[in-house]
C-alpha positions as CSV (number, residue, x, y, z in Angstrom):
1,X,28.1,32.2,-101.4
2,X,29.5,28.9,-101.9
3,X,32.5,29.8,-104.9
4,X,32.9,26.7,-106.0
5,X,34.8,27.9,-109.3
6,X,34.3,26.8,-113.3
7,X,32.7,23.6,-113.9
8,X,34.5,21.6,-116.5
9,X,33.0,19.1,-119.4
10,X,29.2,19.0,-119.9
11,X,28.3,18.7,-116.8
12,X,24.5,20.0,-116.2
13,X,22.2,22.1,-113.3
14,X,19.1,22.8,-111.7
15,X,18.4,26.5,-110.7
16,X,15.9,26.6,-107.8
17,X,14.4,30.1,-107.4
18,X,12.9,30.7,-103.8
19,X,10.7,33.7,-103.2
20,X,9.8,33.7,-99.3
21,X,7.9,35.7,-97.0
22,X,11.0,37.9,-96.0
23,X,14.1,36.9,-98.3
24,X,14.3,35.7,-102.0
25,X,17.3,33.2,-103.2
26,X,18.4,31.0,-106.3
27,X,20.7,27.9,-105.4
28,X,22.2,26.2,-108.0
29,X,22.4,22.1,-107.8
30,X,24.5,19.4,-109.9
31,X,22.9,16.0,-110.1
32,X,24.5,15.0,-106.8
33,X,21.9,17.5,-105.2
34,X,24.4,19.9,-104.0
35,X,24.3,23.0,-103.7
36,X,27.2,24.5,-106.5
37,X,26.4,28.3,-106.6
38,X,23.8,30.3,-104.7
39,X,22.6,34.0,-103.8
40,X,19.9,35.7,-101.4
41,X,18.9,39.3,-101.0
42,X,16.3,40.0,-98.7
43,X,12.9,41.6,-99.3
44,X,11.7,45.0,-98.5
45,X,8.5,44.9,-96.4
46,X,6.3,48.0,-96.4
47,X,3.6,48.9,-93.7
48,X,1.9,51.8,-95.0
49,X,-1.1,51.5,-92.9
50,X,-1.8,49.6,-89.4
51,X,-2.4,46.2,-90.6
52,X,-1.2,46.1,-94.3
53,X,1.9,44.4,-95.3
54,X,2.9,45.3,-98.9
55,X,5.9,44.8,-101.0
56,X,6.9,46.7,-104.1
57,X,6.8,44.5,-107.7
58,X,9.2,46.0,-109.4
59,X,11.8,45.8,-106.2
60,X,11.1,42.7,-106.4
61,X,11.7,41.4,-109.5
62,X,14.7,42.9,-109.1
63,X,15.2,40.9,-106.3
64,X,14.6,38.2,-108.7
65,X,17.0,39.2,-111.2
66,X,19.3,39.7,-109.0
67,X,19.6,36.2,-107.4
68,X,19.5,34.5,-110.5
69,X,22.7,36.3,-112.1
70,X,24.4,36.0,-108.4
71,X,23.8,32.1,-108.3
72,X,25.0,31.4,-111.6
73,X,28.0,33.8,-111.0
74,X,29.0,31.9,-108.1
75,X,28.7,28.6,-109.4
76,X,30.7,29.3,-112.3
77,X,28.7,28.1,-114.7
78,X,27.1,29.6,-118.3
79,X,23.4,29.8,-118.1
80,X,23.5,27.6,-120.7
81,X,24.6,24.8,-118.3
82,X,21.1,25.0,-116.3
83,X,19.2,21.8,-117.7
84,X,16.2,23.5,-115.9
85,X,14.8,26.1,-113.1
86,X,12.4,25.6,-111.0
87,X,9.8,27.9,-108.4
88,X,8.8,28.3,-105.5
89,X,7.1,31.4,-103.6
90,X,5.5,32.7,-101.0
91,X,1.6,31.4,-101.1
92,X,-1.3,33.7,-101.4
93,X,0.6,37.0,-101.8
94,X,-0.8,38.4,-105.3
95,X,-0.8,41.9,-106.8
96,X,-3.1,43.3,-110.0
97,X,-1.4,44.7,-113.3
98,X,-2.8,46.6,-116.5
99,X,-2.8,43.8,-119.4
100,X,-2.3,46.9,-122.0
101,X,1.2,47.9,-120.3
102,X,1.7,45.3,-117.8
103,X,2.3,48.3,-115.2
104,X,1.1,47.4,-111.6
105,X,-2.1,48.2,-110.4
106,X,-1.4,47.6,-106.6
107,X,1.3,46.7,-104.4
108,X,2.2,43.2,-103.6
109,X,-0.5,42.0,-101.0
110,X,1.3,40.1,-98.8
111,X,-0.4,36.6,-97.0
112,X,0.2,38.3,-93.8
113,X,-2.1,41.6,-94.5
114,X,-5.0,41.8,-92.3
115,X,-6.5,45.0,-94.2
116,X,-9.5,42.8,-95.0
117,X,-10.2,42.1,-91.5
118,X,-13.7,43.5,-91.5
119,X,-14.8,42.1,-94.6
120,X,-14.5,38.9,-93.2
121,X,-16.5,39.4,-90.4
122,X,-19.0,40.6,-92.6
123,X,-18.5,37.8,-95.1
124,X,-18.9,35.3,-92.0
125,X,-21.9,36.6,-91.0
126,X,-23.8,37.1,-94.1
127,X,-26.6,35.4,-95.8
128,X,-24.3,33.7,-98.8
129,X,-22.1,31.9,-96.4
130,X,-24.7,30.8,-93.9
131,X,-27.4,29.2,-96.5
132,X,-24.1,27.5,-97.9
133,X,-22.5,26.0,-94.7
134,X,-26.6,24.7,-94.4
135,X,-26.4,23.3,-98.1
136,X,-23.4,21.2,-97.5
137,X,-24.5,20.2,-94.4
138,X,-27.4,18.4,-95.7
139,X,-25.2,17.1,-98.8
140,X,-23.1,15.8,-96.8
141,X,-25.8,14.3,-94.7
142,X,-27.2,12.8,-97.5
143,X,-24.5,11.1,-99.4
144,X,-21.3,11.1,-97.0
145,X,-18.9,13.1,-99.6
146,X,-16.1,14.8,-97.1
147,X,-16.3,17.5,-100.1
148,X,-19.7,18.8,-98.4
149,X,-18.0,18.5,-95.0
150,X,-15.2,20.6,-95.7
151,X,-18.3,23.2,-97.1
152,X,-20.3,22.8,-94.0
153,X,-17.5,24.6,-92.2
154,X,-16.8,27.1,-94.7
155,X,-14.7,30.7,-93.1
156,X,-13.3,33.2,-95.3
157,X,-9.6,34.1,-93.2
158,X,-7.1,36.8,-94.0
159,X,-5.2,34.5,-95.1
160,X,-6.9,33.2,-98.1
161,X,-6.6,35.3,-101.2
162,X,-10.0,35.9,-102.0
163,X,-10.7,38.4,-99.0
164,X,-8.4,40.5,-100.2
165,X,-9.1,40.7,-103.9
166,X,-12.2,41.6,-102.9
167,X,-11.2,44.2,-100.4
168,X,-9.0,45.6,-104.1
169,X,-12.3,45.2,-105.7
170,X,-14.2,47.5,-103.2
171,X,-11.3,50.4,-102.7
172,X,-9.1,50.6,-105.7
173,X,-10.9,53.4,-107.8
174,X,-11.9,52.0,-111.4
175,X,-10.7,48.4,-111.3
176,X,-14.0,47.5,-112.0
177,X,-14.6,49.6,-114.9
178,X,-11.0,48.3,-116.0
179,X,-11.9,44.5,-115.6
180,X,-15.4,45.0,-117.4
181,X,-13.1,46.0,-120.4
182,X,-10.9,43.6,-119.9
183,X,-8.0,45.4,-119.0
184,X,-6.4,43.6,-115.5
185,X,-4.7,40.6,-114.6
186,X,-4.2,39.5,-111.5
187,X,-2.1,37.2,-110.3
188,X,-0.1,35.3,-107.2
189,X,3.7,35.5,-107.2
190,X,4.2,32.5,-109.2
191,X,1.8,33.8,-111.6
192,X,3.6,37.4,-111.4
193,X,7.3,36.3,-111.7
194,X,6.2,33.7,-114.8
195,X,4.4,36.9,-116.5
196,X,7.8,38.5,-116.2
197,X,10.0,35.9,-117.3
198,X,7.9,35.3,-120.7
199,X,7.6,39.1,-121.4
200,X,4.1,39.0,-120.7
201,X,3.1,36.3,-122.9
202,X,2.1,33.6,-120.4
203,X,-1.1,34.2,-117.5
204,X,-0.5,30.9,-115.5
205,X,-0.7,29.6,-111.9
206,X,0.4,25.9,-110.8
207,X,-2.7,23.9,-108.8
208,X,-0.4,24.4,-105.6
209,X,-0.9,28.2,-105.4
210,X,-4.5,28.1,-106.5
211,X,-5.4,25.8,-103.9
212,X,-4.8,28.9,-101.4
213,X,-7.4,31.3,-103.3
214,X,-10.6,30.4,-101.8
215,X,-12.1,30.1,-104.7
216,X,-10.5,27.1,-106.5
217,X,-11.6,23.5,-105.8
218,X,-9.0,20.6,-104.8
219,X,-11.3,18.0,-105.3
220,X,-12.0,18.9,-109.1
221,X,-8.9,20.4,-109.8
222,X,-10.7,23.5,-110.9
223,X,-11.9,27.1,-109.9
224,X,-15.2,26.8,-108.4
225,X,-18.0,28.2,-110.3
226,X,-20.6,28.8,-107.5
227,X,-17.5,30.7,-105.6
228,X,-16.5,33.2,-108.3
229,X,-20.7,33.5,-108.5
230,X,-21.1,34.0,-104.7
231,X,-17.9,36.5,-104.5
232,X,-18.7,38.5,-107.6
233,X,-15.2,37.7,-109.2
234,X,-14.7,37.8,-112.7
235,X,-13.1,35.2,-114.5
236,X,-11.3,37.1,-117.1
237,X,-8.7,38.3,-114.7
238,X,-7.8,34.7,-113.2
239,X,-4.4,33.0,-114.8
240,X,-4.8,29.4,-116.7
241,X,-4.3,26.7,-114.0
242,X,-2.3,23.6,-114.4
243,X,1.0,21.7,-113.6
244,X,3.5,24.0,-115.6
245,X,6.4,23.3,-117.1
246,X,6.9,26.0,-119.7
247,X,9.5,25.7,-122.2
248,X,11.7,28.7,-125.2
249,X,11.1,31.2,-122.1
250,X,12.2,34.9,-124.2
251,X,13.3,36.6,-120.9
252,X,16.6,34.3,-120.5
253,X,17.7,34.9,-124.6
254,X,17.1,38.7,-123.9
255,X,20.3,40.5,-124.9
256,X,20.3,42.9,-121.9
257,X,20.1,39.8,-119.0
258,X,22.2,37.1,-121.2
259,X,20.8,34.3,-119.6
260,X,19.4,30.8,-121.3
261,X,18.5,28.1,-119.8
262,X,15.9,25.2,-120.5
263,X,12.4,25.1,-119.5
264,X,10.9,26.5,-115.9
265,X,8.8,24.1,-113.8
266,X,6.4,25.5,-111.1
267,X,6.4,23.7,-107.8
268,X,5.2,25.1,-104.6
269,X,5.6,22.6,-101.4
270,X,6.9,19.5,-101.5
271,X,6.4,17.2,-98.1
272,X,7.4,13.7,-98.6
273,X,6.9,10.7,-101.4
274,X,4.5,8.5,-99.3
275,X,1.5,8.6,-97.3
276,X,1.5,10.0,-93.9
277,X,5.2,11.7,-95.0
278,X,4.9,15.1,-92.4
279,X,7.4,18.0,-92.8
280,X,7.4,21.3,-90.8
281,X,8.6,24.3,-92.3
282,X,9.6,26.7,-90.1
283,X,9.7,30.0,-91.5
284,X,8.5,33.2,-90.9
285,X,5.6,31.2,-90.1
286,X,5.3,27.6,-89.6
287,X,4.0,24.7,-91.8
288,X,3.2,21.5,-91.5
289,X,2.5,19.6,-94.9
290,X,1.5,16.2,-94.3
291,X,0.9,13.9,-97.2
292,X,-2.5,12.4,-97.8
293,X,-2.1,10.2,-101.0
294,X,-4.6,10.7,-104.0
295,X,-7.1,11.7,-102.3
296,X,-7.4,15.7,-100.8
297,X,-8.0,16.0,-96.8
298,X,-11.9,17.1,-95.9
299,X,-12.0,18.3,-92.4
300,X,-13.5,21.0,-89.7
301,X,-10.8,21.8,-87.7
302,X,-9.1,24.4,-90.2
303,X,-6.1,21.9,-92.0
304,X,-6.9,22.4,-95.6
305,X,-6.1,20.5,-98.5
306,X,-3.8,21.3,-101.3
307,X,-2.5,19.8,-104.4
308,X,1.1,19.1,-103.7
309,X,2.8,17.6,-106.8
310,X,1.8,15.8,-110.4
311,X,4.7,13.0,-111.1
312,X,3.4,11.2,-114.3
313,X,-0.4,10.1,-114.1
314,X,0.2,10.3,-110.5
315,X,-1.6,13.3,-108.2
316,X,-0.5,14.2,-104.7
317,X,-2.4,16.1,-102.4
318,X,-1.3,17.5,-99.3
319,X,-3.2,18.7,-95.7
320,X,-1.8,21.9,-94.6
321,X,-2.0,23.6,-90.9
322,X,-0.4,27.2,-90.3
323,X,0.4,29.5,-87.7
324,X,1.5,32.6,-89.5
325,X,3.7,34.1,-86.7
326,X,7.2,31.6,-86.4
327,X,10.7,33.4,-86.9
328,X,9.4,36.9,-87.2
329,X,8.9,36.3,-83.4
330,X,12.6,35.0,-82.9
331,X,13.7,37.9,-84.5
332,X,11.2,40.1,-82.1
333,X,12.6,38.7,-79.0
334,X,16.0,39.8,-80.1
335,X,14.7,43.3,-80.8
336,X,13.4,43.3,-77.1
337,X,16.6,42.5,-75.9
338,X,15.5,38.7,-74.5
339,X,19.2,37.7,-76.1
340,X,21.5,39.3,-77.7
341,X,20.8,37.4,-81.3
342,X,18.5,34.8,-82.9
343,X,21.5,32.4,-82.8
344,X,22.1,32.6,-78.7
345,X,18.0,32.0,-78.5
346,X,18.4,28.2,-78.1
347,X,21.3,28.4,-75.5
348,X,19.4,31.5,-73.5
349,X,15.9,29.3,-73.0
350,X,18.5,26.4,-72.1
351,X,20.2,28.5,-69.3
352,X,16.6,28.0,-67.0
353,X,15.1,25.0,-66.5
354,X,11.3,26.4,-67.2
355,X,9.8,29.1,-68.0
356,X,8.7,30.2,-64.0
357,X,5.2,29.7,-65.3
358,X,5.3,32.1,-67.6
359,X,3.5,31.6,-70.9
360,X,3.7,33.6,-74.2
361,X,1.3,33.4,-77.0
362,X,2.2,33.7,-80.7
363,X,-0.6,35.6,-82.1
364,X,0.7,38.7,-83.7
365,X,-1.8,37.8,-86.9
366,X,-4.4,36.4,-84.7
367,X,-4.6,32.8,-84.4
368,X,-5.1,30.3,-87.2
369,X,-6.2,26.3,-86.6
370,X,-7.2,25.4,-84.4
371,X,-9.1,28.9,-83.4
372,X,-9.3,31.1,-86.6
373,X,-9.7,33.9,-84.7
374,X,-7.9,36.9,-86.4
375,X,-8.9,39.1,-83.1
376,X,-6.6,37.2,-81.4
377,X,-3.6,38.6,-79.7
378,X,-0.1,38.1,-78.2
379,X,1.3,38.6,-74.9
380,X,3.4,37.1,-72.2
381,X,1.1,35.5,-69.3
382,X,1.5,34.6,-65.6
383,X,5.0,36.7,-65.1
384,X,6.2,37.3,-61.2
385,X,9.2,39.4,-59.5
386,X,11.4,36.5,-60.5
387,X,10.7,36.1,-64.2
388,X,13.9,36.7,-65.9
389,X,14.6,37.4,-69.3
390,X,15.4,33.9,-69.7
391,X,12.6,33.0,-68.7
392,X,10.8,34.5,-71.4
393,X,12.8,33.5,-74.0
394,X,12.5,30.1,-73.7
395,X,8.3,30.7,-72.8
396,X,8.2,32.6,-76.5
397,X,10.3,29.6,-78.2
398,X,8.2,26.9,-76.3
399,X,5.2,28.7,-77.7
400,X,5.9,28.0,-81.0
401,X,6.8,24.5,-80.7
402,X,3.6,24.3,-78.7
403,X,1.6,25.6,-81.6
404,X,2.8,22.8,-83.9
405,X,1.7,20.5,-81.5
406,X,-1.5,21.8,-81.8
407,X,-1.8,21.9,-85.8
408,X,-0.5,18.0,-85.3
409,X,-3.3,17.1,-82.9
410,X,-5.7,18.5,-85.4
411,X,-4.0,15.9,-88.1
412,X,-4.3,13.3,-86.0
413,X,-8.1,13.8,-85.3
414,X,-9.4,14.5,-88.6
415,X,-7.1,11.9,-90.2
416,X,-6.9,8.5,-88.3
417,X,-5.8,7.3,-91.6
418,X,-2.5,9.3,-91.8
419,X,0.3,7.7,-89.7
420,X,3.8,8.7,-89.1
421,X,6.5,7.9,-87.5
422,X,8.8,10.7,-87.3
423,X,8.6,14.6,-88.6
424,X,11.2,16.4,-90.7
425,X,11.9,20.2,-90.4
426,X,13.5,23.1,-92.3
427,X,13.6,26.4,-92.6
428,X,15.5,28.9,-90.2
429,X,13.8,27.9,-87.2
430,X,15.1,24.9,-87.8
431,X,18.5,25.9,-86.5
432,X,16.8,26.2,-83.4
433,X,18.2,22.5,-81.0
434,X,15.4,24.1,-77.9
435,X,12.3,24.5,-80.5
436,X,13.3,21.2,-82.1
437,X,13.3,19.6,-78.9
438,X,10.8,20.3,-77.7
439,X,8.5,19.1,-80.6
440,X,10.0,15.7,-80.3
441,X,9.5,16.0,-76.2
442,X,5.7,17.0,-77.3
443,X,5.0,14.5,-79.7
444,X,7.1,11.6,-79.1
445,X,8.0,11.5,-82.8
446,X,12.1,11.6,-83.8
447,X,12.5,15.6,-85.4
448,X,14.9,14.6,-88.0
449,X,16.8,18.4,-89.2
450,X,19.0,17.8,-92.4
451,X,21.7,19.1,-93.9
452,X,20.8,20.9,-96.3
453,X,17.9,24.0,-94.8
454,X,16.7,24.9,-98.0
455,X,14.5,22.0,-98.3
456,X,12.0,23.7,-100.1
457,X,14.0,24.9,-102.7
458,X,15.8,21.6,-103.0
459,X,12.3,19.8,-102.8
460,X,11.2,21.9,-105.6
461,X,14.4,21.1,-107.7
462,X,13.6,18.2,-107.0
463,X,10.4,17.8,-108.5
464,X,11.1,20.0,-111.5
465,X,14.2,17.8,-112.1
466,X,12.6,14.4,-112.2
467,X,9.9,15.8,-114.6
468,X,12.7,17.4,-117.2
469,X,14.7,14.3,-117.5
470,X,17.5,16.2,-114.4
471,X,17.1,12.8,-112.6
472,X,15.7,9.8,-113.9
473,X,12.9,8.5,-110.9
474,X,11.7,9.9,-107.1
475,X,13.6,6.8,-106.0
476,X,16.9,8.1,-106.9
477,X,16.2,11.3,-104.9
478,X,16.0,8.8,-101.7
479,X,20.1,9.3,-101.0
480,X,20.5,13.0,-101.5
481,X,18.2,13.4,-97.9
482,X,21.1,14.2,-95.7
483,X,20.5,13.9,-91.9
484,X,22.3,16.7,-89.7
485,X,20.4,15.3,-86.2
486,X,17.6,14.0,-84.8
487,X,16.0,15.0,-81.8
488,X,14.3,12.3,-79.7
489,X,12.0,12.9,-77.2
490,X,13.8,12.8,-73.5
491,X,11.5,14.9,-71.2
492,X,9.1,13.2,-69.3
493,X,5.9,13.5,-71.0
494,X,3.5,14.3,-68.5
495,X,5.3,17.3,-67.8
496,X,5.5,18.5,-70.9
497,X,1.8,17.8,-71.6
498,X,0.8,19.6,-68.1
499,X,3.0,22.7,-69.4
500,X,1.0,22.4,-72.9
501,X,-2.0,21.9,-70.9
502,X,-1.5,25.3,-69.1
503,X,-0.5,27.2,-72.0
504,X,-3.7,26.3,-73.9
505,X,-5.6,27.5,-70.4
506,X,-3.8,30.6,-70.9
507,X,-4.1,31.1,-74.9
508,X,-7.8,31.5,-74.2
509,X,-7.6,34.9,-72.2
510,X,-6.1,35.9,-75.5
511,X,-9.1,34.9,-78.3
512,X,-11.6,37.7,-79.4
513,X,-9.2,40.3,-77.8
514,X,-8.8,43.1,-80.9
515,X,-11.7,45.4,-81.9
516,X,-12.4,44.8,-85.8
517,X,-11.8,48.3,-87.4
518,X,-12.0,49.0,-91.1
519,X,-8.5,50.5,-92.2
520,X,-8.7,54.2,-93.1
């Protein structure tokens, strides 16, 4: 908590609100972008069942409230003083809720779930998808349109939200009969803290988070009609979808939370201003956002395009690659005892000059681009009588910077287009000197880390502050990007590639490892 004290005259904020994967947080910015109050609480993950990941809505939104009276508290400030807040969540996490009484009708599905494992084999394999992937391929054959190409691929995953509102569809007793009388919502965690905030009033979700569904369409802005057909998903449950900035929000002038502010803006991920700007984020998992102009990425390798931001008549789109298992694996080592805490990590892998030729792969969900392969899984490879503990911490670390590499190959074959010059990082991997490093040893790009961590949040304020007036242009944002260090590439790169080589020789013992088992 920063403490910063009272803020005198009429001085104005921007409240960011940050819902992640594993810990929820509000900072609190003045117009010099820094950080003048802040709070975080972290969330409470359930596992009720091998394979589900689940979280508790109304804990939650407690989480929620709680931050946002923390932040405010320690910057001193009446709510009155925030100019605006802005969102950002977790992606493709959702839950369904009763529209009489807004109670939930499920948990929190969290993005990491693989409960829905089965259906997608059986989605995969199935008539619908195959005469589609056909389809596209002769569209595309015929007039060129990368649209068709991206269809020509087409792969439900876990991590899409449409598997698993269907695997809700198929086991919660009665939704069906409840939807057919029009009596459930559903929505993502944007969608579900916005419901809160507005009392119940508003059912919206920004482009950003829709983009993630698997049934909404980047390259008309809409949901697709032939996949709510195809999936048997009924419309009447979706929220409205658009760039929101919702203004006279009722929860903030409610007597028992005495908050007010001005209107909420939804953002999701912001990357960079230009063409070809790349950013990692590495969280709990790791992502790299790249930005692709006006026009949405179409490619086979599994990077996906999303709708990144709306700055007056202006649309940005953004390619995305993931690997879904990042910090959570930091954090693992240190349960294993590989060091002593996620902070020593760096200094531990340092303390051995390789790994002994030891390899580790990061597949605890499976394996996303460029394998997709959910029956993927993780283990430590090639170990001797003289592996040491350092040794495999810095073979788990290298694995992750090794699986950026590979979501950045992918880039860089399905978009000769996109050039860049050097890659910026956040998140709390990001405190991380060996992981940066060794990106910037792997790719030969600078790995610029800035001061300021919470990059997403302060993207986010960002975006929601040019659009409410907060700051007057994108430009002006330019000088609030504060460099920490950047990490240049110094190993010598055909070592590093013949490492990288060996690791990807090794990944493949790994692929089509798990037997596919419907949850009981």
């Amino acid at each position: 908590m920063s403490g910063c004290g009272a803020v005198l005259g009429e001085e104005e904020f921007i409240a960011a609100l940050d819902v992640g994967t594993t810990t929820v947080k509000c900072l609190i910015f003045d117009k010099a972008a820094r950080v003048r109050g802040q709070e975080a609480t972290p969330i409470r993950i359930e596992y009720p069942k091998p394979r589900w990941v689940e979280m508790d809505p109304d804990a939650l939104w407690d989480n929620v409230v709680y931050v946002l009276r923390g932040a405010i508290q320690d910057a001193g400030i009446s709510p009155g003083k925030l100019r605006c807040m802005s969102i950002t969540t977790q992606r493709s996490s959702f839950l369904f809720w009763d529209a009489n009484n807004n109670t939930p009708i499920t948990k929190i599905i969290s993005w990491k779930d693989l409960r829905a494992t089965e259906l997608v084999r059986r989605w995969n394999t199935c008539l619908y998808i195959r005469s589609f992937r056909l389809l596209c391929k002769f569209l595309y054959s015929i007039t060129k349109n990368k649209r068709y190409l991206s269809g020509s691929v087409l792969r439900v995953m876990n991590e899409l939200v449409v598997i698993r509102l269907l695997w809700v569809l198929e086991n919660v007793p009665g939704i069906r009969e409840k939807i057919a009388l029009n009596q459930v919502k559903f929505g993502t965690l944007d969608t579900f803290i916005i419901h809160k905030l507005t009392n119940g009033e508003k059912h919206v979700t920004d482009f950003s988070n829709a983009c993630v569904s698997g049934f909404f369409d980047p390259f008309v802005l809409s949901y697709a009609e032939w996949a709510l057909k195809m999936y048997r998903i009924p419309s009447s449950i979706l929220p409205k979808t658009a760039f929101w900035k919702l203004s006279n929000i009722p929860w903030f002038r409610s007597s028992n939370l005495g908050l007010s502010c001005g209107p909420i803006c939804l953002h999701v991920r912001v990357g960079g201003w230009g063409k070809g700007a790349v950013k990692v984020t590495l969280g709990t998992g790791a992502f790299l956002d790249v930005n692709t102009g006006t026009r949405p990425h179409s490619g086979v390798g599994g990077i996906y395009p999303l709708v990144g931001w709306k700055y007056g008549a202006e649309i940005a789109y953004i390619a995305e690659g993931q690997s879904k298992d990042n910090g959570n694996l930091v954090e693992w080592g240190r349960t294993i005892g590989l060091y002593n805490s996620v902070a020593e990590s760096s200094t531990v892998a340092e303390s051995v000059e390789d790994t002994n030729d030891a390899y580790f792969i990061p597949a605890f969900s499976g394996l996303q681009a460029p394998y997709n392969d959910m029956t993927a899984t993780s283990g430590f490879f090639g170990m001797s009588p003289t592996t040491t503990k350092a040794h495999l911490a810095r073979a788990l670390l290298e694995s992750l910077a090794f699986r950026v590499a590979q979501l950045l190959n992918i880039l860089q074959r399905e978009a000769s287009d996109i050039e860049f010059d050097h890659i910026k990082v956040d998140g709390g991997v990001a405190n991380n000197d060996f992981v940066l490093q060794t990106i910037a040893d792997l790719t030969g790009k600078p790995v610029i880390r800035p001061v300021c961590r919470d990059m997403t949040a302060l993207g986010c304020a960002f975006m929601a502050g040019v659009n409410c007036g907060f700051w007057s242009s994108r430009e002006d944002l330019l000088q609030f990007y504060r460099v920490e260090r950047i990490f240049h590439g110094v190993e010598d790169g055909v070592r590093i590639q013949v490492r990288f080589a060996e690791w990807e020789r090794a990944l493949e013992r790994f692929l089509k490892w798990r037997e596919i088992k419907e949850p009981s």
